[in-house]
N, C-alpha and C positions, 0 to 999 in steps of 0.2 A: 263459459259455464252453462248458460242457458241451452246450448245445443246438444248436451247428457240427456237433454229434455225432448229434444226433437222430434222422437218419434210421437210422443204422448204430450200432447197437451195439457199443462196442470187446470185441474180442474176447479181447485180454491184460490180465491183472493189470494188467500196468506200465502200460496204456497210461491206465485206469481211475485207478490210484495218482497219474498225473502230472497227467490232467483233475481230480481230488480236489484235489490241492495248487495246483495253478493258480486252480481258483477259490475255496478258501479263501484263498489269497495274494490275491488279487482284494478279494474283500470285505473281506478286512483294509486293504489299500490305501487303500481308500474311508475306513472309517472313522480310521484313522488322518488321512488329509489333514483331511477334518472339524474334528478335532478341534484344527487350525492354524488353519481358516478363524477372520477375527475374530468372527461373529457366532456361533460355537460354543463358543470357547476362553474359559474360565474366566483370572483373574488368576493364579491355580495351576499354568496347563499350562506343563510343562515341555517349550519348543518343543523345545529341543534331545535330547529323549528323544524325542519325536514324530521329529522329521528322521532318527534313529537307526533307529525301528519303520519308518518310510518308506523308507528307503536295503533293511534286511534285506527290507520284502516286494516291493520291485520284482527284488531279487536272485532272491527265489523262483521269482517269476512267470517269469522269464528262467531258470532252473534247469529249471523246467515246460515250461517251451517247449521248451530244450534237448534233454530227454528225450524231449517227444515228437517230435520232428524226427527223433532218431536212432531213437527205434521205430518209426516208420512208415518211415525209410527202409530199415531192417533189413529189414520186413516186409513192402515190395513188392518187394526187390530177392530172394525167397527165391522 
């Protein structure tokens, strides 16, 4: 995610804080699904604690979004 950014350097904290959380929300995403798929998941995995980590980091990612939507609209509209 951070490399849509590559050419330009964000110039605010927040906007930096929110590309941080979005792609750590990302990676986590990943591996959590993983860890559903049949050829990954152990007799152990608790899908339903999986579906739980899943639900919170797609909230993230959509939190990260949010934010940066409203920062850059903040900050072309100044």
């Amino acid at each position: 995610f951070s490399s849509c950014f590559a050419l330009q350097k964000p110039k605010s904290e927040l906007v930096r804080t929110s590309l941080r959380l979005l792609t750590s929300s990302a990676y986590r995403l990943q591996s959590e699904c993983r860890k559903a798929l049949p050829v990954e998941s152990s007799p152990s995995t608790d899908i339903q604690l999986v579906t739980q980590q899943v639900i919170q980091c797609a909230y993230d990612i959509a939190k990260a979004a949010k934010q940066l939507v409203t920062i850059t609209t903040k900050e072309n509209n100044n």
